[in-house]
Each structure stands twice: as C-alpha cells, then as structure tokens.
C-alpha positions as CSV (number, residue, x, y, z in Angstrom):
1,X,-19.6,-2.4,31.5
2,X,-17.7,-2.7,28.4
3,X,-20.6,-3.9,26.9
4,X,-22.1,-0.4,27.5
5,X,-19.5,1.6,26.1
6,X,-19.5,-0.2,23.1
7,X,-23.1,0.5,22.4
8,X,-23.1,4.0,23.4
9,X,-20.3,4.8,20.9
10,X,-22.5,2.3,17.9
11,X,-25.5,4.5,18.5
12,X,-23.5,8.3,18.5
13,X,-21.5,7.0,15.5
14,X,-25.2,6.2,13.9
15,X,-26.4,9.1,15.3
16,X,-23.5,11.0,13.9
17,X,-23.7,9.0,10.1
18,X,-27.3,10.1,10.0
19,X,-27.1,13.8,10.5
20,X,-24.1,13.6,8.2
21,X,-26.3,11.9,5.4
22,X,-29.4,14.5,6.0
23,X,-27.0,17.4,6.1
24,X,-24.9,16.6,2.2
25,X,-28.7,15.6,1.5
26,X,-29.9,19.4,2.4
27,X,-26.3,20.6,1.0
28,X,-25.9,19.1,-2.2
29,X,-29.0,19.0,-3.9
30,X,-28.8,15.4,-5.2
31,X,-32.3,15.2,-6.9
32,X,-31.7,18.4,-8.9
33,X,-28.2,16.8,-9.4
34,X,-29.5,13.6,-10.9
35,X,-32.7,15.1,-12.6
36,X,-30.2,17.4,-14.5
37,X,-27.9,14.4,-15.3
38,X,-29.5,11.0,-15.0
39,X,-26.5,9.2,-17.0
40,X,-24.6,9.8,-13.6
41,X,-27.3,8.1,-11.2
42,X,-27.4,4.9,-14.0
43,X,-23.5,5.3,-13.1
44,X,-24.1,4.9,-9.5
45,X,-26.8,2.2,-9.6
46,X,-24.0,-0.1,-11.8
47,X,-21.4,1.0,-9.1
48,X,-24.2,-0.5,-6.7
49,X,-25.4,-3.5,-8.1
50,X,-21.5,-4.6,-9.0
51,X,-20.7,-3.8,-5.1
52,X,-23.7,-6.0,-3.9
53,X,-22.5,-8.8,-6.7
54,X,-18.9,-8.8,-5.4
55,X,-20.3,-9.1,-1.8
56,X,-22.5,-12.2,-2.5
57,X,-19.7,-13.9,-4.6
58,X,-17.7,-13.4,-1.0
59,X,-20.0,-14.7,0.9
60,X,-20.4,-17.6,-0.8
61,X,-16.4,-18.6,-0.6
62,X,-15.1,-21.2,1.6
63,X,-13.5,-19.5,4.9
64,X,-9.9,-20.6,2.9
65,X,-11.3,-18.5,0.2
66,X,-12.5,-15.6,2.0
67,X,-9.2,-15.4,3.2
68,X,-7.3,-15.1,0.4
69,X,-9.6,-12.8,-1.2
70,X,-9.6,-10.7,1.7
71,X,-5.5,-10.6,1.7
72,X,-5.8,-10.2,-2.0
73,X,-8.0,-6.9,-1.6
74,X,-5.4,-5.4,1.2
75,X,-2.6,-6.4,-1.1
76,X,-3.9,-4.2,-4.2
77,X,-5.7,-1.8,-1.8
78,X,-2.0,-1.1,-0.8
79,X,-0.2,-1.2,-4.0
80,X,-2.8,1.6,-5.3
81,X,-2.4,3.9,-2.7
82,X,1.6,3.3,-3.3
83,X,1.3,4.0,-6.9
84,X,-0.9,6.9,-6.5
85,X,1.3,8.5,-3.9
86,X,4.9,7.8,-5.7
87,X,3.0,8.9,-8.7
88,X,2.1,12.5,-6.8
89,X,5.5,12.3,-5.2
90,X,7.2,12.0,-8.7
91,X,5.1,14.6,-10.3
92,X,6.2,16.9,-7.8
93,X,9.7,16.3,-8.5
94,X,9.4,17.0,-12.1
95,X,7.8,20.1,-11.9
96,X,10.6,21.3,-9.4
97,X,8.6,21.6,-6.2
98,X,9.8,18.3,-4.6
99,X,7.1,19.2,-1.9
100,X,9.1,22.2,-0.6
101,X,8.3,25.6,0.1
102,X,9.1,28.6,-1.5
103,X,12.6,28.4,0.6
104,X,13.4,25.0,-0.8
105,X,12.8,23.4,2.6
106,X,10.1,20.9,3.1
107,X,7.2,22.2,5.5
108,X,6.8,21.6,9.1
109,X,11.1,20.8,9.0
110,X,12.0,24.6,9.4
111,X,10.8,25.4,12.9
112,X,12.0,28.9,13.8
113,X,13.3,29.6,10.4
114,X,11.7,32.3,8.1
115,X,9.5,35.7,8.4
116,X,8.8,36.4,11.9
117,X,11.6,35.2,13.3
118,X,14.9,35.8,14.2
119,X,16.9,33.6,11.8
120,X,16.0,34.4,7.8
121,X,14.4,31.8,5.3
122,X,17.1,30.0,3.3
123,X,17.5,31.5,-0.2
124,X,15.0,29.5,-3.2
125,X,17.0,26.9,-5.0
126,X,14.7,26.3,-7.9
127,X,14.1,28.8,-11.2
128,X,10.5,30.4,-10.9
C-alpha cells in the first residue's frame, strides 16, 4: 500500500511540474525572450553544460568522496544563505528599519496593538 501512495504522489507532482513548465512557457514568452537577447540563452547553455560537468565529476568519486563533497555543498549551501540573510538583516539595521514597522515594533509581535483596536500603536522611534 505504501507502495501506492508513493507513486500516486510521483505522478501528481509530475503532473503538477509539467503544467507548471507549459504555463511559464505560455506566460513568459521565452523564444521572443531569447530571439531578442541570445547572449542570455549562451548564458544559460554554459550554466547547463557546467551543471551536467559537475554532475559527471560526482559520479565518478569514490562513495568516501561523494561524501565529502556532498557535506562540502551543504556546508557552503549554508554559509551563503547565512551571509546573504545577516547581510539583509544588517542592511536593515543601517538604514534604521531593523525589520520593524512604522511603530518600531517588529511585525506579527504586536497582536492587538495598533489601528482597530482598543490599545494605540506605540509612538515611531526612528527619524523619517
């Protein structure tokens, strides 16, 4: 039975991936896109070719190998997404938002608190 399940949710998650391609395909216009601008599809194909490189390379490790590469790729996977969010988290500090509202409170911390309801938002504590 679990066997079942498992396939029914491969096929509506192919099913879903196709009509997503076909629909940004209909949307987006991507051979007026790269007719107009054929530097950017010479772009992708590189992006493509490198991908399928890096992919052989991998499979050709040692499983010890594979391994390490793999823990490699989470490790700076991770310390990317750090950088890029400490770098959005300290650009918001510098430009005196901090990620806070207009009332100086961070969102979603001020339940109850503000227009249309009975307690007032607290007064803004940075210049405008």
């Amino acid at each position: 039975m679990k066997k079942i399940g498992g396939i029914i949710l491969l096929v509506a998650f192919a099913i879903f991936a196709v009509v997503n391609m076909v629909h940004d395909f209909r949307t987006n216009d991507p051979i007026e896109y790269f007719s107009q601008q054929p530097l950017s599809l010479l772009w992708v194909a590189a992006i493509a070719i490198a991908g399928g490189l890096v992919v052989f390379v991998f499979f050709r490790l040692s499983p010890l190998w594979q391994g390490r590469a793999e823990l490699l790729a989470l490790g700076l996977a991770a310390s990317f997404l750090a950088r890029v969010f400490c770098f959005e988290r300290i650009r918001g500090i510098a430009s005196g938002g901090i990620g806070l509202d207009r009332s100086g409170v961070a969102p979603g911390f001020a339940a109850g608190i503000g227009p249309g309801t009975d307690r007032p938002a607290a007064p803004a504590t940075h210049c405008e």
